[in-house]
N, C-alpha and C positions, 0 to 999 in steps of 0.2 A: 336622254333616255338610256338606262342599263341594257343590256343583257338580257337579262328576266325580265324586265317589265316589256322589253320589243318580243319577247318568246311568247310571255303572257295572252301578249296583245294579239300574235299570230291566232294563240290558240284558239281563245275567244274567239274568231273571225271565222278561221276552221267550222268551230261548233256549231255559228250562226250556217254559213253555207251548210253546214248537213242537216240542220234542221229543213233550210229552203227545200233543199233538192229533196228531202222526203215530203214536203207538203207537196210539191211541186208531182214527185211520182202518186201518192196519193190522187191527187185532181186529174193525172191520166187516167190512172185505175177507173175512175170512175166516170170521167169520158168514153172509154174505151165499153164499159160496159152498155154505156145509155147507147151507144152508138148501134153493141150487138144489138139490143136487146130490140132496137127501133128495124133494126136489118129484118131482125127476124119477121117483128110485126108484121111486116111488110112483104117478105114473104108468104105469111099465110096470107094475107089478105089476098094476094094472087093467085095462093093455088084453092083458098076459099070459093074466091070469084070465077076460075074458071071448073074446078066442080059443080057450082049451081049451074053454071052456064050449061054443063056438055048433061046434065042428067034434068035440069027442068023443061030444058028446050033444046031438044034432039035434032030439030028439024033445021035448026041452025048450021051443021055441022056441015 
């Protein structure tokens, strides 16, 4: 193998790795979102639940 065609070869291999690693940061991006986004749900649910709770049934408190 030349020269060029093992430089070639690097390059190519390069290019494949930077493709990964952006798919790869991509699929975080988008975990990272599902993840806030179920956080959040989840929070209102609680501060949902305990609003009904403290104003439909006072007598609980």
């Amino acid at each position: 193998m030349s020269q060029e065609e093992f430089q070639e070869k690097i390059l190519n291999s390069l290019e494949e790795l930077k493709a990964d690693v952006a798919k790869s940061n991509e699929k975080f991006e988008v975990y990272r979102q599902a993840t806030q986004s179920l956080v959040n749900l989840a929070f209102g649910l609680i501060a949902s639940a305990t609003i009904i709770r403290v104003f439909l049934n006072p007598d609980l408190n």
